[in-house]
C-alpha positions as MATLAB code, in Angstrom:
seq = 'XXXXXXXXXXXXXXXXXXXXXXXXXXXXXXXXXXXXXXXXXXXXXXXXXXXXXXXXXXXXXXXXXXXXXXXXXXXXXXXXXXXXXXXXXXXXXXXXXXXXXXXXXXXXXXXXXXXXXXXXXXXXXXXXXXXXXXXXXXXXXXXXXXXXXXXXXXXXXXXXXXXXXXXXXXXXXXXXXXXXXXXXXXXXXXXXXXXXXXXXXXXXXXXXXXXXXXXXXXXXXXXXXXXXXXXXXXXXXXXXXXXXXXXXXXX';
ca = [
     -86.952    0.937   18.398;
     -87.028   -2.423   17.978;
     -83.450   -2.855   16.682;
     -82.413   -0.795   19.595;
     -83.808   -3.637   21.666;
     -82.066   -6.400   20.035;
     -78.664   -4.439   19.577;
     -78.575   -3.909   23.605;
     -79.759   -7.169   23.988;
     -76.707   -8.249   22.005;
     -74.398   -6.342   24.240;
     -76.179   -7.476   27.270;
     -75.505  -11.073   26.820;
     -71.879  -10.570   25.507;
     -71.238   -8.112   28.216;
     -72.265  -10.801   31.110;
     -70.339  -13.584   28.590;
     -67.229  -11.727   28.636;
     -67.590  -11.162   32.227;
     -67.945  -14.665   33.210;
     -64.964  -15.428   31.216;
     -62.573  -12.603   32.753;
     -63.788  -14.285   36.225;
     -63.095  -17.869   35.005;
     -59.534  -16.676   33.647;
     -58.121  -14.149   36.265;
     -61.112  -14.588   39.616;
     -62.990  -11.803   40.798;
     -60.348   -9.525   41.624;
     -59.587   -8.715   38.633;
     -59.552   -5.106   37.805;
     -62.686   -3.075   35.946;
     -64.709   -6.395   36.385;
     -67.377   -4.413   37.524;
     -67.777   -2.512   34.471;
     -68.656   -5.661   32.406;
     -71.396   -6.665   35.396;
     -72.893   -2.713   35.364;
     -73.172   -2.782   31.161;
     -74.436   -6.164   30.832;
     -77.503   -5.892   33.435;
     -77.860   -2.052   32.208;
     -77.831   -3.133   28.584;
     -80.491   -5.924   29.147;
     -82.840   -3.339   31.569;
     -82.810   -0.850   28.350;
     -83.300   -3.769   25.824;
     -86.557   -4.959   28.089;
     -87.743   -1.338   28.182;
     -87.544   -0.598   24.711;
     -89.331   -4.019   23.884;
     -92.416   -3.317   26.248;
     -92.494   -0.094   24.197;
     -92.162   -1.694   20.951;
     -94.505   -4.638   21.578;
     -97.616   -2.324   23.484;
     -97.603    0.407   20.600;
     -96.097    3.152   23.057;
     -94.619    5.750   20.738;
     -91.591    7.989   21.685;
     -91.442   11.491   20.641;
     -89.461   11.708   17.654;
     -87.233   14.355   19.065;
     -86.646   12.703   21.719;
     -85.677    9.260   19.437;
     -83.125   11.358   17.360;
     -81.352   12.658   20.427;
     -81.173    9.105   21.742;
     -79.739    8.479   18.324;
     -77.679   10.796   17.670;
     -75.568   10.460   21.454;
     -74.894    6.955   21.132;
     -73.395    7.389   17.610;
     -71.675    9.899   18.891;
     -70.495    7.840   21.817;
     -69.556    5.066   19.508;
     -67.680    8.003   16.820;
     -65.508    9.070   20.747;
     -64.394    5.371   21.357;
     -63.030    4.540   18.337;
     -61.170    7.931   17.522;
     -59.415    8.142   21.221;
     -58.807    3.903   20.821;
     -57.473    4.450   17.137;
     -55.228    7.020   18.942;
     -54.257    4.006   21.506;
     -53.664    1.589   19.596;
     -51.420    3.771   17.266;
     -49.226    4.672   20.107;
     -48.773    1.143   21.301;
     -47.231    0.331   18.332;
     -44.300    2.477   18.491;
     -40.740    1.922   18.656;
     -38.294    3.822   20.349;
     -34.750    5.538   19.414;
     -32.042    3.138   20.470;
     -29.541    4.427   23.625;
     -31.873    6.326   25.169;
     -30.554    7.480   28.816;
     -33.297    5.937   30.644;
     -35.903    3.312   30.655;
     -38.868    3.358   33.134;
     -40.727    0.315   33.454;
     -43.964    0.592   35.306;
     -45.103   -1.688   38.169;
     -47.970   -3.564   37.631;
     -49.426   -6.030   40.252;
     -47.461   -8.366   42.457;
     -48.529  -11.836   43.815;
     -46.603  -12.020   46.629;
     -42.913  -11.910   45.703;
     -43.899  -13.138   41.713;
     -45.190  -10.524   39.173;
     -47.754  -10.837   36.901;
     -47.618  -11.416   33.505;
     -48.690   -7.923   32.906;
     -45.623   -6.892   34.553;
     -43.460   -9.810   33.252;
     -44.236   -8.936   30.132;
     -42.901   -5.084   30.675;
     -39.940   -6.545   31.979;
     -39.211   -8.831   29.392;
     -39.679   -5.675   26.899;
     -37.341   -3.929   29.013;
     -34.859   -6.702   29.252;
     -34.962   -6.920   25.588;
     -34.266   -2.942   25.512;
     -31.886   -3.063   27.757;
     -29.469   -5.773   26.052;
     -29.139   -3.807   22.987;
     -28.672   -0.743   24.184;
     -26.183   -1.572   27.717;
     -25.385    2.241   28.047;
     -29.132    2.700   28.881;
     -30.260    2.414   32.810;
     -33.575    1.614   33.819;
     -35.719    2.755   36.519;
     -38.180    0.029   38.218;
     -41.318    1.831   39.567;
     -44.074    0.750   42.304;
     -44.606    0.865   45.591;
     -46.095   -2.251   48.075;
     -49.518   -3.183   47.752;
     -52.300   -5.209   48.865;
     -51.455   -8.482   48.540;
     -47.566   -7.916   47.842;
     -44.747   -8.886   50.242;
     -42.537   -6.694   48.868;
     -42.238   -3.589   46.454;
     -43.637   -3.670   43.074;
     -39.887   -2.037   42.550;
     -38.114   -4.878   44.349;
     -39.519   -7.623   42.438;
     -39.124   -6.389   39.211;
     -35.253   -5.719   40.459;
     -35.231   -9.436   41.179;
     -36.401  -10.241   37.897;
     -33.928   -8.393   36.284;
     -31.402   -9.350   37.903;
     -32.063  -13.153   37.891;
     -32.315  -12.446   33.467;
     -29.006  -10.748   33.640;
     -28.931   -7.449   34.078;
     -26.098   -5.602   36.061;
     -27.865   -4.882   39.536;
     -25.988   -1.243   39.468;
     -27.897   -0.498   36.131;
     -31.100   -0.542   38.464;
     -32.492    2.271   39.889;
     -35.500    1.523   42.400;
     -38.226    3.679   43.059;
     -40.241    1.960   45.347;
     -42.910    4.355   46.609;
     -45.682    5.431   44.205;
     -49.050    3.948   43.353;
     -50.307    4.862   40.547;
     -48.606    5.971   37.091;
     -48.640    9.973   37.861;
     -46.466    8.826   40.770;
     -44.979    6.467   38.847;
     -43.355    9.204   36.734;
     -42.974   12.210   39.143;
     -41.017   10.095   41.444;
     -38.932    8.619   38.512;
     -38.219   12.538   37.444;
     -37.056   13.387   40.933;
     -34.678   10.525   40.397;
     -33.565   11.866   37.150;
     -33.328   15.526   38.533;
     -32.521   16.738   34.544;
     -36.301   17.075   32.012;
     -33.922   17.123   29.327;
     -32.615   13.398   29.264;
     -34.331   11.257   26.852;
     -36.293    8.474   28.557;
     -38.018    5.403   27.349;
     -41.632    4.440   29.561;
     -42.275    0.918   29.355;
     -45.876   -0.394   29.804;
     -48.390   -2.674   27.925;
     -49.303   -1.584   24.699;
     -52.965   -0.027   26.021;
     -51.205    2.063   28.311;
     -48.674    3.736   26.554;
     -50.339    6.694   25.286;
     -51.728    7.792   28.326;
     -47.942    7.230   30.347;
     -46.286    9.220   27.413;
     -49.322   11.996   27.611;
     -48.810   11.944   31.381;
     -45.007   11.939   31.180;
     -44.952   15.051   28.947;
     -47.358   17.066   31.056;
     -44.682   16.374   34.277;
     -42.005   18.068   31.927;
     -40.385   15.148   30.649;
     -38.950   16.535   26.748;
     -37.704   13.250   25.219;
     -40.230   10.689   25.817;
     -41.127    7.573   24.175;
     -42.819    4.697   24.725;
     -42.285    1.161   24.239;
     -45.610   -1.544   24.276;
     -45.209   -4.840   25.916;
     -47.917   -7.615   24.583;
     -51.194   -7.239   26.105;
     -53.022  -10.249   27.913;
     -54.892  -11.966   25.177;
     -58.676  -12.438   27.095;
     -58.109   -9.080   28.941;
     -57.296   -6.955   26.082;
     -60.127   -5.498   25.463;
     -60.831   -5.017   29.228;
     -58.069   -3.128   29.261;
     -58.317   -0.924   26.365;
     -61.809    0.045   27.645;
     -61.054    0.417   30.747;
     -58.164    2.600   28.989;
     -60.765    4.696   26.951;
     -62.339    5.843   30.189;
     -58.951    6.603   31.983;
     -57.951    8.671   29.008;
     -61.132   10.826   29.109;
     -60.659   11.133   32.800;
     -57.161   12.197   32.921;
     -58.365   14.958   29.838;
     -61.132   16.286   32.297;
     -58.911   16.519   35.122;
     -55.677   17.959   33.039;
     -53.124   15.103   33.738;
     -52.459   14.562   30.286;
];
């Protein structure tokens, strides 16, 4: 019991650290934040119980310890098998001349993406240069904070790198990636052409599991870089997005 305490103690203090450093790095808007504030406090609450247990000779049924047991390696045996499965797909490359690329939109500040979404775009800029039969599909609609479409900027970006404007298909209405990729196949109108989903590494199996289950037959994926202090934000955050789309059958 007592290394329970000082393991969740552990992941108490790192999960406040890490949380203190995604504020200092992106501010407090930054997505799944509250995750990192939840485990941290939650983790510390569960180390102080166990100590008062430990320390005032208050035993726990041994049943009771082994179940405790038991679920959290189990937890732990989850999370890495579905982020093995992650990072695996993230890693892919894709079959040159594809007939479309899909990037998808990512936040906007204003009329400038982020460097989430730059760094989509670059991956799709690179794409697209080698392969200049391929067109690509820019997807997001206009959030909070954005003075124009997710779409339009990315379009801008493009086009300011180099590529043709009538290779540019915008879809400029969804808001999340189901949308994302239903409204990009209605664009399409043919399951059967081969199509390339851009994203950031952590996100590419989920878009290619989500892509598939829309009726999409040739899919790949191709990873952009991650954000180096938000990466494993992200593929958490991921992990839980996965299991949720599973439960819900989107993927």
């Amino acid at each position: 019991m007592n290394v329970l305490a000082i393991l969740f103690l552990i992941i108490g203090v790192v999960s406040l650290g890490y949380c203190v450093a995604i504020v200092s790095y992106s501010g407090l808007g930054t997505a799944f934040l509250w995750f990192w504030i939840l485990a941290g406090i939650g983790s510390l609450i569960f180390a102080f119980i166990l100590r008062f247990l430990h320390s005032h000779n208050i035993m726990i049924m041994k049943s009771v310890r082994i179940i405790v047991m038991s679920v959290f390696i189990l937890c732990i045996a989850v999370f890495i098998f579905v982020e093995g499965i992650i990072i695996q797909n993230g890693r892919q490359i894709p079959d040159t001349d594809v007939d479309y690329v899909i990037v998808l939109g990512a936040q906007v500040r204003g009329t400038t993406v982020s460097k989430a979404l730059k760094n989509r775009l670059d991956s799709a800029y690179e794409y697209l240069v080698e392969n200049e039969t391929t067109l690509v599909i820019v997807s997001g609609g206009q959030g909070t904070g954005e003075d124009i479409s997710e779409a339009k900027a990315m379009c801008n970006y493009l086009v300011d790198k180099g590529i043709e404007k009538d290779r540019i298909i915008l879809e400029d209405k969804s808001t999340n990636t189901y949308e994302n990729l239903l409204f990009s196949k209605e664009i399409i109108q043919d399951e059967a052409k081969s199509i390339v989903v851009v994203t950031n590494k952590f996100h590419v199996y989920r878009a290619m599991s989500i892509a598939k289950k829309l009726g999409f037959l040739e899919v790949q994926g191709l990873g952009a870089p991650n954000d180096d202090l938000l990466t494993f934000n992200y593929y958490v955050r991921e992990f839980l997005a996965v299991l949720k789309d599973k439960l819900f059958g989107n993927i």
